[in-house]
N, C-alpha and C positions, 0 to 999 in steps of 0.2 A: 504494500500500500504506500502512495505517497505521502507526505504529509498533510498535504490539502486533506484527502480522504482516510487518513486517522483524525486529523481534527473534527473533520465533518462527523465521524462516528463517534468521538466522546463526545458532542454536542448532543447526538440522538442519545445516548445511554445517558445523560444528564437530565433528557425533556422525557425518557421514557415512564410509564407507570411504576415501574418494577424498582426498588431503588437498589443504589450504585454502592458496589461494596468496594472499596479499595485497600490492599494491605501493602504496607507503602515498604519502599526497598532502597537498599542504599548502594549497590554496587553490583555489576553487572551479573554475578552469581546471585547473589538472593533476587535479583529480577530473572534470572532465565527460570528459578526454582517456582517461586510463585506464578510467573507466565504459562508456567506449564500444566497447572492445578487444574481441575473440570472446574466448570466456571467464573475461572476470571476470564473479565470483558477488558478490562481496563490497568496500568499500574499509576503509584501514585509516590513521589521519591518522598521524603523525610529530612529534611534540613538537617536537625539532631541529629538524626543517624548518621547522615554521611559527614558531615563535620565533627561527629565522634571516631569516625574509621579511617579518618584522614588526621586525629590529632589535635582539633579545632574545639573551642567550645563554642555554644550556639550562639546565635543573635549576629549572623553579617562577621563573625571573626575569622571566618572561611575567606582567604582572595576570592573573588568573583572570577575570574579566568579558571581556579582550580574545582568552584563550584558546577559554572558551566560545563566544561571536558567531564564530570563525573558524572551527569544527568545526559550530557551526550553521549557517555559510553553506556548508559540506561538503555537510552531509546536506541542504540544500535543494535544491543542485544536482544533486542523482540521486534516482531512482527504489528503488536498490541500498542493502541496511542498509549502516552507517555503524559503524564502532567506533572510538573516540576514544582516545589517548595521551594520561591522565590524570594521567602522571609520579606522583607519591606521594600524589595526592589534595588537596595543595595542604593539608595540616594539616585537612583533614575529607572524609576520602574518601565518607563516607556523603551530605552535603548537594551536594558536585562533582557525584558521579554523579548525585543529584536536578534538581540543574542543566542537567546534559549530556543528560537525558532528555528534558527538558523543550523540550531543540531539536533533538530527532529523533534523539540517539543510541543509539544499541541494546546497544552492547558497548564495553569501556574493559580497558585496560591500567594495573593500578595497581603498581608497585614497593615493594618493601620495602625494597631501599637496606640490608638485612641488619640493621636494627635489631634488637635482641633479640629473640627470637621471640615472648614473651605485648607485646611493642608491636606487632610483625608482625601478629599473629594476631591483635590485635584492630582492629586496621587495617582489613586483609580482609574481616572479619565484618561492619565498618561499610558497606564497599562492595557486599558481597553481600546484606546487608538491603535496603539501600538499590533494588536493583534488583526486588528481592520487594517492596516496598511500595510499588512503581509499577504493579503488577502485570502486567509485562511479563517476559516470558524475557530478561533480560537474562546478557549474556554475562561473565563477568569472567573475565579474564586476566591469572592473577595471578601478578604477576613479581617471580622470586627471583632477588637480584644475587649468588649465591654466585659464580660464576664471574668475574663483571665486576671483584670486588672479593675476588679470591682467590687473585693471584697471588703472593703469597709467604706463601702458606699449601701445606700437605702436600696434592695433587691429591685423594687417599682423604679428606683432610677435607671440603674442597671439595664434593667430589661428594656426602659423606652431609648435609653442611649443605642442599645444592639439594635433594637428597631428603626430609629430615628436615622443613623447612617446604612443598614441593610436595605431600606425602600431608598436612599441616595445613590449607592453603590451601580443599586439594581437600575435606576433611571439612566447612568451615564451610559450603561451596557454591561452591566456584569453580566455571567451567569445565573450563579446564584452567590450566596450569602453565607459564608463558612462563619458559625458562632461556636469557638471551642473553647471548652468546660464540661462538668459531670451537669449535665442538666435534666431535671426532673420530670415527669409528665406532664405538668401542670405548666414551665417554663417550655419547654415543648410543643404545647400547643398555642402558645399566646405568640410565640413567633411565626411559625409557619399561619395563624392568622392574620398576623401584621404583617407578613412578611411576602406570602404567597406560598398556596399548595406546588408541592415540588418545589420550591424555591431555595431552601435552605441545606444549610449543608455542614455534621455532625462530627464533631472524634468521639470514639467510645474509649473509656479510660473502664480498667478494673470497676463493676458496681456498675454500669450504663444500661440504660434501658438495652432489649434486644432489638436486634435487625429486625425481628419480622412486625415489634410493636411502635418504632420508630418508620418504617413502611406505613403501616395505617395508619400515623398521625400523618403523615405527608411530608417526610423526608427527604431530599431528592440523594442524596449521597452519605455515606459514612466514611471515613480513615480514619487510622490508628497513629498515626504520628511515629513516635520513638517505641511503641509500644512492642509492634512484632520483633524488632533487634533486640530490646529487652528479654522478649522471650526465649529467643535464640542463645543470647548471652547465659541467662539461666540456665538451659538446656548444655552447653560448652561447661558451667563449673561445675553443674552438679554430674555431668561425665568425670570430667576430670576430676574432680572429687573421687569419686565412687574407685575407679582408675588405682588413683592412689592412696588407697585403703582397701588394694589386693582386690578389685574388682574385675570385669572383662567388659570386652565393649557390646554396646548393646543388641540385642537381636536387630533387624530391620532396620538396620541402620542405613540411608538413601544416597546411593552411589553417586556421584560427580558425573552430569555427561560432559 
């Protein structure tokens, strides 16, 4: 597939009914391993992650050059569009995404980190040009940190902030509306009513509602963030652990192609 027509198809699995599961990868083996799973449609990289396998801590402390080449060796090694964790756009969200197009990415998660809203908003606007002047359906997913950075604010403030700049977002062109935090049933449905059915877009952290009950409030996507490396990592100590404390390795253990 070209690019143009992976973009074009994470844009339909984003508009579909059915929602978007993505477990997000940080280097070209844990994407060929998930790409390979019955039912993924779609991958989804992880900032955290892959600036944790590179030595980096998160927040943009990654070079941009070394982030780009890492998500492009992503989408080289699949078939399957690609949507990239583009953290804040690195101080020019519009030329990142030019960037990350340019090596096959199709969709980008860009944060506002809650800065004032006309910085926000013109943030965004940079980002979702930027995919229009490629002229590909690119996907943006554009994440508001009201929650993440809203814990000793009033919850009703909270919630009309995520709402307030998600119906912004989504005017310029977003996609949809990435609000990530452990959010409740009750906060779950007050967005996706402010926000639009299928419009918003979820991480599940340890304790998250499920996929299939986060599908019937009107969810358009789910990712996991840092979440699946962690499990992975876990899965590495407690071998190696066991290993050494006179253990063997385990049954079913899944070959490298």
């Amino acid at each position: 597939m070209s690019t143009a027509s992976k973009a074009t198809e994470l844009l339909r699995l984003h508009q579909a009914p059915q929602i978007l599961q993505l477990a997000n990868v940080w280097d070209v083996i844990s994407a060929k391993v998930i790409s390979e799973l019955p039912g993924t449609k779609a991958l989804a990289t992880a900032s955290h992650s892959i600036a944790a396998s590179y030595g980096y801590e998160d927040g943009e402390c990654m070079p941009l050059a070394t982030m780009i080449e890492a998500v492009g060796r992503i989408a080289a090694a699949t078939d399957l569009p690609v949507t990239a964790d583009l953290e804040a756009g690195y101080g020019n969200p519009g030329e990142t995404i030019r960037r990350a197009i340019g090596v096959g990415i199709v969709g980008a998660n860009i944060e506002d980190q809650m800065r004032p809203l006309p910085q926000a908003i013109a943030q965004m606007k940079q980002a979702a040009n930027a995919g229009a002047a490629e002229g590909i359906d690119f996907v943006l997913n554009a994440r508001t940190d009201a929650f993440l950075r809203g814990a000793d604010r009033d919850p009703k403030e909270v919630l009309e902030a995520a709402l307030e700049r998600g119906k912004a977002y989504l005017e310029l062109g977003a996609t949809c509306i990435f609000v990530p935090g452990k959010l409740d049933e009750y906060t779950v449905k007050a967005l996706v009513a402010g926000i639009g059915w299928g419009k918003v877009s979820v991480i599940n952290v340890p304790g998250s509602l499920t996929p299939s009950k986060l599908e019937a409030l009107g969810v358009a996507r789910i990712s996991y963030g840092p979440w699946i490396q962690r499990v992975a990592l876990t899965a590495i100590a407690d071998a190696a652990t066991a290993l050494m404390n006179d253990g063997v390795l385990p049954e079913g253990t899944r070959p490298l192609n």
